[in-house]
C-alpha positions in Angstrom: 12.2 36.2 49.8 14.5 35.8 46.6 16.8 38.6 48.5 16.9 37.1 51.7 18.0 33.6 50.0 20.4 35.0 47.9 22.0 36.7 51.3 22.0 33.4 53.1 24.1 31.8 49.9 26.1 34.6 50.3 27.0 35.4 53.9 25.9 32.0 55.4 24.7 33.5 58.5 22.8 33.5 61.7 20.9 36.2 61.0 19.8 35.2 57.3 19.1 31.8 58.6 16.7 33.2 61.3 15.1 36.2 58.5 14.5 33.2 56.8 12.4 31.3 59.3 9.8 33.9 59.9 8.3 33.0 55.8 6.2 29.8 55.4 8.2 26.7 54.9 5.4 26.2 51.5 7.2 29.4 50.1 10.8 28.7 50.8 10.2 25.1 49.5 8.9 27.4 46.0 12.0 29.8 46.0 14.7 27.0 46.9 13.8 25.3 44.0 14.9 28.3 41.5 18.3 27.9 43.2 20.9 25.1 41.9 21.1 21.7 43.5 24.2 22.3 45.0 22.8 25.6 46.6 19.8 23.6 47.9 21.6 21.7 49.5 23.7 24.1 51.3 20.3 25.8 52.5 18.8 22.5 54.0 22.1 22.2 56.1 21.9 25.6 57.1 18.1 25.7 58.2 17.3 24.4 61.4 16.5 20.8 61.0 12.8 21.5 62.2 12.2 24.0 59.9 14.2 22.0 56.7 11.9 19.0 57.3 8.7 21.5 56.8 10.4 22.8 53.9 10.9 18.9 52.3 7.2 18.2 52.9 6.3 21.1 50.4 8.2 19.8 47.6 7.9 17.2 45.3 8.9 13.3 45.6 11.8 13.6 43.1 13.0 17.2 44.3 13.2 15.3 47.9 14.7 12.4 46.5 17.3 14.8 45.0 18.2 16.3 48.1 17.9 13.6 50.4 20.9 11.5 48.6 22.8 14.5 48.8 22.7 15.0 52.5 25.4 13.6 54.8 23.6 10.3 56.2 22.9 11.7 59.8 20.6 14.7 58.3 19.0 12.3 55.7 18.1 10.2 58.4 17.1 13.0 60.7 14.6 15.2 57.9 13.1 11.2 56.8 11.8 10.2 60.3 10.0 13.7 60.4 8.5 13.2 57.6 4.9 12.2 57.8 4.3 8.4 56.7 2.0 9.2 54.1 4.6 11.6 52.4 7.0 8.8 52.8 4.9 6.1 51.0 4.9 8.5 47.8 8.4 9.1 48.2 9.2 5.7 48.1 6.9 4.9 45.4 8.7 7.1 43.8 12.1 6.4 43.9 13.9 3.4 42.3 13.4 0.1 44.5 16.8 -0.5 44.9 17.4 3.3 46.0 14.1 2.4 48.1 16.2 -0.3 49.7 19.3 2.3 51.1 16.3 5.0 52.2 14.3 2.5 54.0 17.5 1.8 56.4 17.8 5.1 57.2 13.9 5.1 59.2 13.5 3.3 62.6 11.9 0.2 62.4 8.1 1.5 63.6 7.9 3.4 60.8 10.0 0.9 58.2 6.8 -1.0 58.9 4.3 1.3 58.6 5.4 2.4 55.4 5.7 -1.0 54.0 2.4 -1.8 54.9 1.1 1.5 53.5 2.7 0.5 50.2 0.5 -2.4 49.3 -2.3 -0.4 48.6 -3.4 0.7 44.7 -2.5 4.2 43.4 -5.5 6.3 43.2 -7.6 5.0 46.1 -7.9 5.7 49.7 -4.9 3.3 50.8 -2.2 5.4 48.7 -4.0 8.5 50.5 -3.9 7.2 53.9 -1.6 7.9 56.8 -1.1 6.0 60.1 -0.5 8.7 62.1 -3.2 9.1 63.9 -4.3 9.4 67.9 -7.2 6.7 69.0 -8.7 5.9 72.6 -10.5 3.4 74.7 -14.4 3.9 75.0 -13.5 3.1 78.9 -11.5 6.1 79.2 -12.1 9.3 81.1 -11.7 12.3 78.6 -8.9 13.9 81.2 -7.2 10.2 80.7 -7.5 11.4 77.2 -6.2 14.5 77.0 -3.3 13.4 78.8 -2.7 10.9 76.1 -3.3 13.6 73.1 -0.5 16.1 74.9 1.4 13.0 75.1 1.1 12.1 71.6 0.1 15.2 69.7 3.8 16.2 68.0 4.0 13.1 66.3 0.8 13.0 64.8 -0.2 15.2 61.2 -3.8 16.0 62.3 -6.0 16.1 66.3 -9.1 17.2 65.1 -10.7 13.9 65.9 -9.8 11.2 68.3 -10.8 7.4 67.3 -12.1 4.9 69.6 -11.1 1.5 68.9 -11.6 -1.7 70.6 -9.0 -4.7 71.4 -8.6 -6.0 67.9 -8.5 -2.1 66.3 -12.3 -1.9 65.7 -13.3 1.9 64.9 -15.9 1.7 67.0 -17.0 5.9 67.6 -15.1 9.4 67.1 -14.7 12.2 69.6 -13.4 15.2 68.3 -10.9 17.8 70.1 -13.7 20.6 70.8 -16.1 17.7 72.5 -13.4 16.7 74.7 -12.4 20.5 75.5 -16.1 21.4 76.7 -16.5 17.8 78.3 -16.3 17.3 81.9 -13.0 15.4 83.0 -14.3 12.2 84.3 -16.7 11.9 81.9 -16.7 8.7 79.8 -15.5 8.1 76.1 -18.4 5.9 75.1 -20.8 8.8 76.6 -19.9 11.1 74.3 -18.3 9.5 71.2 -20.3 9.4 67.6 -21.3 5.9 66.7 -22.1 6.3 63.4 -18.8 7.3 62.0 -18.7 8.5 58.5 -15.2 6.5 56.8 -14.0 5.1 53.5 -13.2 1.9 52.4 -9.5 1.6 52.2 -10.0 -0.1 48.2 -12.5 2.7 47.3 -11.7 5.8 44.5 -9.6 8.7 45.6 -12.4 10.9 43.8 -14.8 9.6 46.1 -12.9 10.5 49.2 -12.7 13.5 48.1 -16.6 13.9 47.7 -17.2 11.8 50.9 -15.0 14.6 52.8 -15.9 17.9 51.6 -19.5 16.8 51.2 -19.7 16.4 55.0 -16.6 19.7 55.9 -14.7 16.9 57.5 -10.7 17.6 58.4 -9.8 14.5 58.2 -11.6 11.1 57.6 -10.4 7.4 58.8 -10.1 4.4 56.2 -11.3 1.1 57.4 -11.1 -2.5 55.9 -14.5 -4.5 54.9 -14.7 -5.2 58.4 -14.4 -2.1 59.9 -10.6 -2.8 61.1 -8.9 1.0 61.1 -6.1 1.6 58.9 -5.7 5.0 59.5 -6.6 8.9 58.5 -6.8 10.8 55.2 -6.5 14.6 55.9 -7.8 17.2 54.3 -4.8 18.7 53.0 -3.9 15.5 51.2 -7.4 15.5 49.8 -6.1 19.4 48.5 -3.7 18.1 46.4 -5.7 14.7 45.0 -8.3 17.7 44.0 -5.8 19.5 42.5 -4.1 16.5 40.5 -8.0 15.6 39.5 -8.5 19.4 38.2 -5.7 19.6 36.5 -6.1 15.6 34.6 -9.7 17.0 33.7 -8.3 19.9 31.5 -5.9 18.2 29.9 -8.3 15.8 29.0 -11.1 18.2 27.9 -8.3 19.5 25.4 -8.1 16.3 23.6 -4.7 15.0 25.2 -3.6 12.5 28.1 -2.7 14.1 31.3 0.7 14.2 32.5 2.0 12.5 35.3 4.6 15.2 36.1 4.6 18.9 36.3 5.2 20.0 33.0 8.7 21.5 33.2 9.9 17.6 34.1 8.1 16.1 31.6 10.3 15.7 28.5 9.4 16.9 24.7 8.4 13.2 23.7 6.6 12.5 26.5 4.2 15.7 25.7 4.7 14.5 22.0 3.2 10.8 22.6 0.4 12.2 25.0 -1.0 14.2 21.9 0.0 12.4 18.9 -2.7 9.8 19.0 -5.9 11.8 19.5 -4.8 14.4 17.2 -4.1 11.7 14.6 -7.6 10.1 15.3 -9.3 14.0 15.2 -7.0 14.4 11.8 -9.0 11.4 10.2 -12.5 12.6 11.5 -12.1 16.1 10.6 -11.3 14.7 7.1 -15.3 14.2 7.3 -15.6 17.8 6.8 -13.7 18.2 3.7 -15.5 15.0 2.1 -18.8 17.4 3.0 -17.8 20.2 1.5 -16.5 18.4 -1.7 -19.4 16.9 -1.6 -21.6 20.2 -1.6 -19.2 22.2 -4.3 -21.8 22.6 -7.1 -24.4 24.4 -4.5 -20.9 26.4 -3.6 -20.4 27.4 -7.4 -24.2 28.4 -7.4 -24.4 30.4 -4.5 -21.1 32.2 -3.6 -22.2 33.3 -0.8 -23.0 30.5 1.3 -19.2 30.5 2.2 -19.2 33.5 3.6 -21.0 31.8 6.8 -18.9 28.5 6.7 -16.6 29.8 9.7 -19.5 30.9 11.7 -21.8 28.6 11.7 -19.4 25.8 12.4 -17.9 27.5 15.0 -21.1 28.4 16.9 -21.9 24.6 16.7 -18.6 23.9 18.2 -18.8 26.5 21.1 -22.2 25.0 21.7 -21.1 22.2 22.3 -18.2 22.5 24.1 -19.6 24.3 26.5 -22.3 21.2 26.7 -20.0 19.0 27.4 -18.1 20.8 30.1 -21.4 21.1 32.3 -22.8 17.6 31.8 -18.9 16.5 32.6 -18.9 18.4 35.7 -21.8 17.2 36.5 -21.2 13.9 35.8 -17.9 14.2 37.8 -19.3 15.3 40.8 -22.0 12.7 40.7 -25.7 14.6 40.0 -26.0 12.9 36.7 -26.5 9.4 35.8 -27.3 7.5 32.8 -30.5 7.0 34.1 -31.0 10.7 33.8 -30.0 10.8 30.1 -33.7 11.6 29.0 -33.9 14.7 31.3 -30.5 15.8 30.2 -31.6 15.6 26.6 -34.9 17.2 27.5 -33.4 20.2 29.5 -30.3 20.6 26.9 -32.9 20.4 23.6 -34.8 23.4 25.5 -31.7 25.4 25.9 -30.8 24.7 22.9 -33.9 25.7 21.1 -33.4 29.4 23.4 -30.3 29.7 22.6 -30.9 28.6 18.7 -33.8 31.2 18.1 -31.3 34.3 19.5 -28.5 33.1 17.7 -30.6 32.8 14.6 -31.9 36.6 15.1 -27.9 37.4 15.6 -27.3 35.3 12.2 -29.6 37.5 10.2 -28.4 40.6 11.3 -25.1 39.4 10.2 -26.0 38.0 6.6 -28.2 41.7 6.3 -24.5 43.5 7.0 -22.6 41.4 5.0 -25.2 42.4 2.0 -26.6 39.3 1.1 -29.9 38.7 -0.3 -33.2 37.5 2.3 -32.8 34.2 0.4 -29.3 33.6 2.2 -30.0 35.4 5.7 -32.6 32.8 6.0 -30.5 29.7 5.4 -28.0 31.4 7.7 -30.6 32.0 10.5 -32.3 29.0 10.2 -29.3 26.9 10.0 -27.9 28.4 13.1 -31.3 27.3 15.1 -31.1 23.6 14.1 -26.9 23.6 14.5 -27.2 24.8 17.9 -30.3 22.5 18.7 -27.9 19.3 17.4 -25.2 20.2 18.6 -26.4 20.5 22.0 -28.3 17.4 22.2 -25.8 15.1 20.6 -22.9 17.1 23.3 -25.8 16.4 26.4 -24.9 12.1 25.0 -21.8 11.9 23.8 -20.3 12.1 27.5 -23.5 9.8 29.5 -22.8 7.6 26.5 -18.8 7.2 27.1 -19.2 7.2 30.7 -21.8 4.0 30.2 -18.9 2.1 28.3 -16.5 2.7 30.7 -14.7 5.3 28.4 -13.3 8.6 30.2 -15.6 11.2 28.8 -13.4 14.0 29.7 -10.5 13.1 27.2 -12.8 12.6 23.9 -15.9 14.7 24.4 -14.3 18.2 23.9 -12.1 17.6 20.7 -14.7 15.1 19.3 -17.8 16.9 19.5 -16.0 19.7 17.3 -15.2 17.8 14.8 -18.5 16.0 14.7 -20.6 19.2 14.6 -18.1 20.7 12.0 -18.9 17.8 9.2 -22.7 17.3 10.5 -22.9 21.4 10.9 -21.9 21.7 6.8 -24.4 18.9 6.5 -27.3 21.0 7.7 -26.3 23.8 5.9 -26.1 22.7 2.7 -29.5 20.5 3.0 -30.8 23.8 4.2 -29.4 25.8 1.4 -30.8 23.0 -1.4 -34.4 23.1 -0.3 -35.0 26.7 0.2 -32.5 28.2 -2.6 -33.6 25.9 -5.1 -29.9 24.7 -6.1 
């Protein structure tokens, strides 16, 4: 591909161009990037303007923006009103309002309006998802009437999985989709074969739960509706694709301890990254503090018993792996809606009977260790039964933490990780050292 690209910049041919057009516009829209602006450019003039508008759709907002204000007006114009609306109302929201303004002129007026009305909608919920491009029917008509009206239609339209049946004042009123209408007989009525009880979204509700709504029921597309039931238009599923891939990719940012960036991370700038992480690191700085106020705190029964440090590093760390790894189920879980805070108590009941599992092997692991090392029994006994009641907390307080965040309206995802670390590190040495004192004598 990389070859063939380099060809066209160099011999600006026919046959390069056409060599080119047999590889999926999603890849060329990867390598074009790699090239300079000026040679984008150059390559969205040469490609035929079909196949440059399917190449524009795979790229991002600003990399459109780029090239669009570099193209002679008539080709800006041109690769815009191919554009699907939905990908337009992101560009737009994008861009600069008054560089909005000198864009906007260049679509016809249908879909000026369109887009404008698209644009009202909050980021992050259906509306910003939604696209009005879309094929709907009478319930009166005859499913040839239909089909006619689909061939008619089809090219200008991102998805004809499903037809929608709407009334006079843009009611959804059923759904037919493309396979019923194939197998259908040709004068057979819409409203004999339509679904009534259409599965939709409310235009103001969650991205994430569009996302659920549509995977949960292997839909290809789903329509968004007002309160009362007016269609707005479709969400497909490879719009859903990239909202599940934004939300992935948010979560494990998070679950490191940082805010997620809003742009890939080559175009985010060094400060930007910089004031993401600066203030949870600087509130984890002054927790983890905790831990050297513990230790401090336990130096006599140190000075005593050398070699209790010896098992600092792992015990800590096994009750901050236990934990994480709490927290990254119940999150999941929580994100994908099986758990509730009404569910905390079986949470805490099914993550205190891992834990215990968990605690007693890790225990029989810690003594074997302590024996190695060539400790006395004394010590391989703090060490094992420390590691039992580290595991056991940290589990149970990593099973709350996230229900508890998620009940004050706190994103669990960006806090739980990080925090429960540096909670079971100071509360970890804590146990220890209790441990230590009652059975050592010290």
């Amino acid at each position: 591909m990389n070859k063939r690209l380099n060809q066209l910049l160099i011999n600006r041919d026919t046959l390069s161009v056409e060599e080119l057009s047999h590889h999926p516009p999603f890849d060329i829209a990867q390598e074009i990037k790699s090239v300079s602006l000026k040679d984008q450019i150059l390559l969205m003039d040469m490609m035929p303007i079909k196949q440059s508008s399917k190449v524009l759709k795979h790229m991002s907002a600003e990399e459109q923006h780029r090239i669009l204000i570099h193209l002679s007006v008539d080709k800006a114009k041109t690769l815009l009103n191919l554009q699907p609306i939905d990908d337009l109302v992101d560009l737009f929201l994008f861009i600069h309002p008054r560089q909005e303004e000198k864009l906007m002129e260049y679509l016809d007026k249908a879909k000026q309006q369109k887009v404008k009305d698209l644009m009202k909608f909050k980021p992050e919920t259906a509306g910003s998802l939604v696209t009005s491009d879309y094929i709907s029917a009478k319930d009166s008509w005859s499913v040839e009437t239909t089909l006619e009206h689909i061939r008619k239609f089809a090219s200008n339209v991102e998805s004809i999985s499903y037809i929608y049946i709407l009334d006079n004042y843009g009611q959804l009123n059923g759904i037919v989709s493309i396979r019923e209408l194939l197998i259908a007989p040709a004068k057979e009525i819409l409203s004999n074969i339509m679904i009534q009880d259409v599965i939709s979204v409310y235009v103001e509700v969650d991205q994430k739960e569009v996302v659920k709504k549509l995977t949960n029921n292997n839909l290809s597309a789903i329509p968004v509706t007002t309160i009362s039931n007016k269609m707005i238009g479709i969400i497909t599923f490879d719009d859903v694709m990239d909202v599940m891939e934004e939300e992935a990719t948010e979560d494990i940012q998070k679950l490191g301890g940082s805010e997620p960036l809003s742009k890939p991370y080559f175009e985010t700038s060094i400060w930007k990254v910089y004031s993401k992480r600066l203030p949870w690191l600087l509130l984890l700085f002054i927790a983890e503090a905790y831990t050297g106020t513990v230790l401090h705190h336990f130096e006599d029964s140190l000075e005593k018993v050398v070699a209790l440090a010896f098992f600092i590093p792992l015990l800590v760390g096994t009750g901050g792996n236990t934990g994480t790894q709490v927290v990254a189920t119940v999150i999941r879980a929580i994100g994908l809606g099986e758990v509730k805070f009404k569910d905390i108590f079986r949470v805490i009941k099914k993550e205190a009977l891992i834990g215990i599992l968990l605690g007693l092997t890790l225990g029989v692991a810690g003594i074997i260790r302590a024996y190695m090392l060539g400790v006395g029994t004394e010590v391989a006994q703090v060490v094992a039964i420390t590691l039992f009641f580290i595991v056991l907390w940290a589990s149970i307080v990593a099973a709350l933490l996230p229900l508890i965040l998620r009940k004050l309206k706190l994103d669990p995802a960006v806090v739980s990780g990080p925090f429960i670390t540096t909670l079971v590190d100071g509360t970890g040495l804590v146990i220890y050292f209790l441990i230590a004192k009652m059975l050592l004598n010290i």
